[in-house]
N, C-alpha and C positions, 0 to 999 in steps of 0.2 A: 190500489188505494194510495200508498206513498206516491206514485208520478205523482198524482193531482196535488197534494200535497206540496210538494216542492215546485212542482209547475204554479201554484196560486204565490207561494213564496218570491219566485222569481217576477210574476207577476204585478205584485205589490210592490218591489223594489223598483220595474221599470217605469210603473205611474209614480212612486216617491219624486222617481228625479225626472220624470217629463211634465208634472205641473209643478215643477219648481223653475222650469226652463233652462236643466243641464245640460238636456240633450234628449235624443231622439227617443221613442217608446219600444228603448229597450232593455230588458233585466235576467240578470242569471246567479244561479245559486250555486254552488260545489257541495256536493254532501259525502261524508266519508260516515262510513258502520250509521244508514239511520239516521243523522244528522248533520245539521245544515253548518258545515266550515267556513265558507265564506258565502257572501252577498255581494252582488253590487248591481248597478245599472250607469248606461251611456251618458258619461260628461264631454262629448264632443263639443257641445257649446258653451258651456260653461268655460271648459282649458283653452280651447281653438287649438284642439289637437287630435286629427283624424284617427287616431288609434289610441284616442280612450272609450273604446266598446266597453258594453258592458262583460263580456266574457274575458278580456284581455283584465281588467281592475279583478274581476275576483279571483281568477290564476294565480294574479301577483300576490291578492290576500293569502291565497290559500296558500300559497309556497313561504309567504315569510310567517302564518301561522306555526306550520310543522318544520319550518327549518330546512326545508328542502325542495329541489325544483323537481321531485321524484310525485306527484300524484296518484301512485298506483293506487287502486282500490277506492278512486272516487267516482262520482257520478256526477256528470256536469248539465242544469235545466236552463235551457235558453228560451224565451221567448220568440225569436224568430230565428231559423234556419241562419246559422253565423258565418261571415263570410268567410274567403281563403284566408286575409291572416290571422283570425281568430281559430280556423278549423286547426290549420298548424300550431299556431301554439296549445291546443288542447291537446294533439297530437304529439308535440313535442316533451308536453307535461305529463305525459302517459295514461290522460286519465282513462276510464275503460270503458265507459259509454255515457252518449250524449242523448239527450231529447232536446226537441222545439217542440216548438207551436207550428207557428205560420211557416211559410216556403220563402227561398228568397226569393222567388215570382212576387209574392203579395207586395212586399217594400218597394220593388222596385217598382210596379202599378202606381204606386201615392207620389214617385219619381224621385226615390233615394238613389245614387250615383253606384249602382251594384254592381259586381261582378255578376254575372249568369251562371257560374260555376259551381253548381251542388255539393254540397259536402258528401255525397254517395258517390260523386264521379272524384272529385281529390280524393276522398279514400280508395277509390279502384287504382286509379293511375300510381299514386302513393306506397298500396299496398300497406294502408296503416292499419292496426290493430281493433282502432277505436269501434266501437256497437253503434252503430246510428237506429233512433228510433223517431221517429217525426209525425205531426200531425197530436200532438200532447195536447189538450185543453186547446184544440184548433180553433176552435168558434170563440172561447174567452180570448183570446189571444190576437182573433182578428177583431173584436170588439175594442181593444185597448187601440190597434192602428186606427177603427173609428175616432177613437174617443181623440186621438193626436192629433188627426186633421181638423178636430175642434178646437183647439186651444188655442187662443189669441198669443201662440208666441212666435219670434223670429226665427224662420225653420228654415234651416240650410242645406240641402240636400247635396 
């Protein structure tokens, strides 16, 4: 019951900031003990700066929340399957397990500029620690990549 929970959470933040036209329809939540530490979703176009994902903004929230770049004991919900430098620094922040939604197959179908690199295969070759669980609220989730290639905004892939 909680995924869906914080998978609707993450959800709701990445439509906040893709019909605001920040950036792309993406959103992720950090949850430590049951609740939700940080939020955020994708300002690539808003900053014009390829590494504000949305998983890389709530990291940073969540480390200057607790005062530490230490995230043991959280759980981090993405919306779509996050690339290599977003898997890394979830990795590097320790958190203990990740959900998505979507794959990063689906984004890169609508012809976002992806890597093809699974965060299943960086975790093997890596040998990181992190829980990978994917396919969360799959179907809400590929509704929102709908709903993006609706929106009369300037989309940079």
């Amino acid at each position: 019951m909680g995924r869906e929970i914080f998978m609707r959470a993450a959800l709701e933040e990445a439509r906040r900031g893709m019909t605001a036209g920040e950036g792309g329809p993406f959103g992720a939540v950090i949850i430590r003990d049951g609740e939700i530490l940080a939020r955020a979703h994708n300002t690539v176009l808003k900053d014009n700066d390829p590494t504000h994902h949305a998983e890389m903004a709530a990291i940073s929230r969540a480390c200057a929340k607790v005062g530490s770049y230490d995230l043991s004991g959280c759980e981090i919900y993405s919306t779509t399957e996050p690339c290599p430098m977003c898997f890394s620094a979830i990795h590097w922040a320790r958190i203990d397990r990740l959900f998505f939604g979507t794959g990063i197959s689906d984004v890169k179908a609508l012809g976002f500029n992806e890597l093809t690199l699974s965060v299943r295969k960086i975790k093997e070759i890596g040998r990181s620690p992190v829980i990978v669980e994917g396919g969360v609220l799959e179907d809400e989730c590929v509704s929102l990549l709908e709903e993006w290639e609706t929106l009369p905004i300037k989309k940079v892939y």
